[in-house]
Structure formats: C-alpha cells, structure tokens
C-alpha positions as CSV (number, residue, x, y, z in Angstrom):
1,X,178.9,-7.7,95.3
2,X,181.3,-10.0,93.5
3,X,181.5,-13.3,93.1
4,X,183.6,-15.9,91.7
5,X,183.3,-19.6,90.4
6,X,186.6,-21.7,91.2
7,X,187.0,-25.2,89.4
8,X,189.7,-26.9,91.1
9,X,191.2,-29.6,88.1
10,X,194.7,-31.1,88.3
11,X,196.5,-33.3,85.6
12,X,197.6,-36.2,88.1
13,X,194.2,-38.4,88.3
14,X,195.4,-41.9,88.7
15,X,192.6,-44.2,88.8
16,X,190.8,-42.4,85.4
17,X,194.1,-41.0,83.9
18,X,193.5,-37.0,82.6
19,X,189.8,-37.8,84.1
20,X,189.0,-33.9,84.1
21,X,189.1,-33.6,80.3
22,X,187.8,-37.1,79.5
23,X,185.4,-37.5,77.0
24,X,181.6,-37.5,78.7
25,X,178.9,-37.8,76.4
26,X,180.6,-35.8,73.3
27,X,182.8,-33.4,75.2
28,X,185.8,-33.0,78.1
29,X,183.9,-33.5,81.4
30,X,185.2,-30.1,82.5
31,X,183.2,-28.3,80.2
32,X,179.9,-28.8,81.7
33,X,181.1,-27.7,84.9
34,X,182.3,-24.1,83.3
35,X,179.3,-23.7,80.8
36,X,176.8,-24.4,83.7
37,X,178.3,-21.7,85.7
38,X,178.4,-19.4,83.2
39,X,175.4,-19.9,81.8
40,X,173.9,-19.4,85.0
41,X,175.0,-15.5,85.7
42,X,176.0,-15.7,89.4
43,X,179.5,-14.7,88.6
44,X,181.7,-12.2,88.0
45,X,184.6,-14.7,87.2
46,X,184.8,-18.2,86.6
47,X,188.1,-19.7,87.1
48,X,189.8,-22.7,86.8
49,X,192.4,-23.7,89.2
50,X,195.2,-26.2,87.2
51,X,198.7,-27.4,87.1
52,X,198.0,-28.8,83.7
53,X,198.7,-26.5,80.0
54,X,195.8,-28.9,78.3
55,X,193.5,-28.4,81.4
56,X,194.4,-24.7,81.2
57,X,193.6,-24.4,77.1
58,X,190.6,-26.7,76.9
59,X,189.3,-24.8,80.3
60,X,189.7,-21.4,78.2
61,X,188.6,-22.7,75.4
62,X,185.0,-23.6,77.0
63,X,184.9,-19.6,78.3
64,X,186.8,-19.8,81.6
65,X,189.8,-17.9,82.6
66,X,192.9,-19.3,84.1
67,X,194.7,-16.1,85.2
68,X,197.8,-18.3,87.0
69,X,198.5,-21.5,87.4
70,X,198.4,-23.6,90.3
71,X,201.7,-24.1,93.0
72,X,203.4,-27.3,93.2
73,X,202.5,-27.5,96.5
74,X,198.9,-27.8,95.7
75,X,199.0,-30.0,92.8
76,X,199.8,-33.7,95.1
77,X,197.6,-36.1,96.0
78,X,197.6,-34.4,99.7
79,X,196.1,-31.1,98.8
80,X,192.7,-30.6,99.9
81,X,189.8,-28.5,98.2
82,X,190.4,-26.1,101.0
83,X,193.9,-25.6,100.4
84,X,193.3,-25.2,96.4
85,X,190.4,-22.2,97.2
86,X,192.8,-20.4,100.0
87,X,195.3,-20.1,97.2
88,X,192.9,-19.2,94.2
89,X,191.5,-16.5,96.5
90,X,195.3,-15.3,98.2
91,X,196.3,-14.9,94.2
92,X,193.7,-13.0,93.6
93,X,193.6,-10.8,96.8
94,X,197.4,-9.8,95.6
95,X,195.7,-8.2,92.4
96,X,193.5,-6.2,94.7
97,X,190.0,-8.3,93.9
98,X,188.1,-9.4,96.0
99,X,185.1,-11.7,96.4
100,X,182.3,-11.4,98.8
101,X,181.3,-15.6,98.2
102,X,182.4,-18.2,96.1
103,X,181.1,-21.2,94.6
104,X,183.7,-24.5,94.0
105,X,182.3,-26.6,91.6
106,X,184.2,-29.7,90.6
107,X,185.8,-30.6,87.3
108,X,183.9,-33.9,87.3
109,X,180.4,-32.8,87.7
110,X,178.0,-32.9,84.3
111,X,174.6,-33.2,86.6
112,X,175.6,-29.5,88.2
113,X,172.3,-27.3,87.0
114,X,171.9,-23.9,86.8
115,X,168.7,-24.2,88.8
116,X,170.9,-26.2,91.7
117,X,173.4,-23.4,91.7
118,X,170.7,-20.6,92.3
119,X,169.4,-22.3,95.0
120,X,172.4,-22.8,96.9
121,X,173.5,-19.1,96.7
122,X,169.9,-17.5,97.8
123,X,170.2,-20.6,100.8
124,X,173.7,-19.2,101.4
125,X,172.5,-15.7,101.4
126,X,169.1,-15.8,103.0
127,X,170.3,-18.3,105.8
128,X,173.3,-16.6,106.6
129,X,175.6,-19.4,106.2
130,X,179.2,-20.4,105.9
131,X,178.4,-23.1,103.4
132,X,176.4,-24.1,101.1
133,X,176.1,-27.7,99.5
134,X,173.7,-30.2,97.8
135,X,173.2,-33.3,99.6
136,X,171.7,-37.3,98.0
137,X,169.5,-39.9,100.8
138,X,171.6,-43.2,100.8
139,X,169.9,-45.5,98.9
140,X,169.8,-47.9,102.0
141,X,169.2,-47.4,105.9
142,X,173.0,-47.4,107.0
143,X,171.4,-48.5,110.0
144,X,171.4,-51.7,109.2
145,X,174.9,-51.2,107.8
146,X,177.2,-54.5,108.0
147,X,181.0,-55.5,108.4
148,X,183.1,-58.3,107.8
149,X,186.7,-59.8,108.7
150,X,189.1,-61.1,106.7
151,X,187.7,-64.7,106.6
152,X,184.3,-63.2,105.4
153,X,182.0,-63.2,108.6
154,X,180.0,-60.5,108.7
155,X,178.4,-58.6,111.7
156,X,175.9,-55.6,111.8
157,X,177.7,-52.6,113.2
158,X,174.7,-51.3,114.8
159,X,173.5,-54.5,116.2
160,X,169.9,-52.6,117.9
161,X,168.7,-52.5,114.8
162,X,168.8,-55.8,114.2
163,X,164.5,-55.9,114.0
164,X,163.8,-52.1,113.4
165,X,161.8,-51.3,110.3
166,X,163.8,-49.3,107.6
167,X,160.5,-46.5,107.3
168,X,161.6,-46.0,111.1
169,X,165.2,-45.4,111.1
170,X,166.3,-42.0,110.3
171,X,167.4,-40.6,107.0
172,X,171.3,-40.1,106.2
173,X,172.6,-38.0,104.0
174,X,175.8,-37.8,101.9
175,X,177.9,-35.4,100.2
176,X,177.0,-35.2,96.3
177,X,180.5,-33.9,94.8
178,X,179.5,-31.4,92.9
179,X,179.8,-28.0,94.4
180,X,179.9,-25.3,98.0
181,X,178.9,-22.0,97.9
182,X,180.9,-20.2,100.4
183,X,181.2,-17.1,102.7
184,X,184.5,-15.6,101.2
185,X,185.4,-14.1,104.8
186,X,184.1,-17.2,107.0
187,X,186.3,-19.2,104.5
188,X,189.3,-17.7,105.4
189,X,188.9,-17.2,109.0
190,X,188.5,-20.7,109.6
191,X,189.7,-22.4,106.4
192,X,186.9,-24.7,105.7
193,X,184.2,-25.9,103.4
194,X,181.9,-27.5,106.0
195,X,181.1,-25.6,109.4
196,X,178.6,-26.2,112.3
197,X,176.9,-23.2,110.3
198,X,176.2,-25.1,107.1
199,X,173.0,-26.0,105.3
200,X,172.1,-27.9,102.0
201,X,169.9,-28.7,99.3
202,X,168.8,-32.1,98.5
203,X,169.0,-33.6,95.3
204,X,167.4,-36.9,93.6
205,X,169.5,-39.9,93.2
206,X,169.5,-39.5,89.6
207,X,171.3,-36.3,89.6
208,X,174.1,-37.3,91.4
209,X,176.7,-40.0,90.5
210,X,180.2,-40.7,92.0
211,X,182.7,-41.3,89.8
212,X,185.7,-42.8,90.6
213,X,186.5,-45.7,88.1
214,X,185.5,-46.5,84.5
215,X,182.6,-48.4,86.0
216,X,180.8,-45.3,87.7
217,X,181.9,-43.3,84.4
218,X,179.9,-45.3,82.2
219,X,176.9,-45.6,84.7
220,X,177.0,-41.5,84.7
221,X,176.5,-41.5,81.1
222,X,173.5,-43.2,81.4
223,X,171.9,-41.9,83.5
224,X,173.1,-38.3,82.0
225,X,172.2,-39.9,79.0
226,X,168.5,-40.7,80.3
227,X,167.8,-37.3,81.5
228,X,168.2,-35.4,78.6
229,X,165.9,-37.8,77.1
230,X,163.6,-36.4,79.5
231,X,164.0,-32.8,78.4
C-alpha cells in the first residue's frame, strides 16, 4: 500500500518573508519537515508542493522530490491546505499513482518526530479514520476566557463560570500545526482534513509552537534549542 508525504510551501509568506526556508537553528526550516518524514520510512514519496524555484531546489536538495510545480490558482493567500492536497494528489492520479493515505506535514514544523508520525498513521489505520492529527491542552481554561471593547472594558464570555474552579472545567484542545494523516479516498470524497470521523494524538506544550511572527520564531528556537539539550 502506498503512501505519500505532501509538504505544502509557497514563496508568498508576508508576515516572516520566505518563512519556509528561513534559517532555524542552522538550517532552512523546511528541512526538518522532509528529513523527519524520510527518516521515518512511512513513505513511498515525499513531495513538496511549491510555486517557488528556491523552495523547489532547497526542498530537493534536503531528499524530497518536486515532480511539478504548484498552479497559480493555489499559490494566493485564499488557498486552503485542502485545495493544495486535492491538486498534489489529481497531478499525481494523471501519472497513474495512486496513494492509499497521505500525511501533510507543514513546511514550518521542526518539533514533527518520527515517533509522532508513527503514531498517527497506526491511529489512522487501527481506528479507521478519515483523519489523523496531533492535538496541544490550552495552557489556560478558556472557560474563563475574557473580551473587551474598544475603550478597554473587559467582560467574561462565559459569565457561569465566573466562580468555577479551573481543575473542574473541562479540557480544550487546539490544533498543533504540524501535520494530518489522511484516508486518500475519504479525502477526496469529501474534500477535507477534519471530519466527524477524526481522532488525535496529544502532544506536550513543549513540542508544539506557533509561529507566526519573529517573536514566536525566536521562542521556537528555544525551546527546540532546549530539547535537544535533553537528548
């Protein structure tokens, strides 16, 4: 049974300009995204999915392929992930392969382990699921969540919890960015990444970082930083 790795990069970041080939801790931020999924041995191809000719040769010259590039279409700001993965796998349905699931790991995502990556693909297997992804606890009961008007008020949104105990409220959960494993056919029957049929994995808060402007960049370092010192 085959399977395939798509990394989704495009050139056009705006608020970390060429983010996807930034310098992270001594290399372009891409690369541990394709060395982790090749290292790992799930896949019979991993891909990367660019409008860019630097993505493209760095991506190749880290050990993935980039057998076409990516449309116009799906290289604006409006694209989503879904749109990027319907066209990797139409491109590569018109050379007659075809993958039974798929993993999407993002271009920005140096905490992705091999041991993360198995898990969600026996999960997706064993559990029969559409979807696959890892999943971080807020840090803070949302609960208990607040907002505020222009002049600064503020007023808790959920205003019965106003007295509740944070060990009592329930957990919440958020996406961690870094990748889905997929059912290739549910995928394409109903064009997305998260179904009423999809489970995760949870990881710790230090294996997970957003990162979004030059601020969460540096913090990601660190704490990347501070776990290989752990190793």
């Amino acid at each position: 049974m085959a399977d395939i790795c798509i990394i989704p990069a495009r050139g056009g970041s705006k608020r970390i300009p060429r983010k996807n080939i930034k310098d992270f801790a001594g290399k372009p931020i891409i690369a541990y995204s394709i060395e982790a999924a090749l290292s790992s041995g799930l896949f019979d191809e991993v891909m990367v999915s660019t409008d860019d000719a630097e993505i493209a040769r760095i991506a190749e010259k880290f050990g993935a392929k980039v057998p076409f590039f990516r449309s116009e279409k799906n290289a604006d700001d409006h694209s989503t992930t879904s749109d990027v993965i319907e066209e990797v796998l139409m491109e590569y349905s018109k050379q007659g392969r075809k993958f039974i699931s798929a993993c999407c790991i993002y271009p920005t995502a140096p905490f992705v382990t091999i041991d993360s990556l198995v898990h969600g693909k026996n999960l997706l297997r064993e559990s029969v699921a559409d979807a696959v992804f890892p999943t971080v606890k807020f840090g803070y009961p949302v609960w208990r969540g607040l907002r505020k008007d222009r002049e600064g008020t503020v007023e808790m949104i959920w205003k019965e919890h106003l007295n509740s105990r944070s060990q009592d409220l329930e957990e919440v959960f958020h996406d961690a960015g870094q990748w889905y494993w997929f059912d290739v056919e549910r995928f394409l029957l109903n064009k997305k990444l998260f179904t009423d049929n999809t489970k995760t994995i949870e990881l710790s808060p230090l294996e997970v970082q957003d990162i979004d402007n030059l601020h969460d960049w540096h913090l990601a370092e660190l704490k990347y930083g501070y776990l290989q010192s752990l190793k």
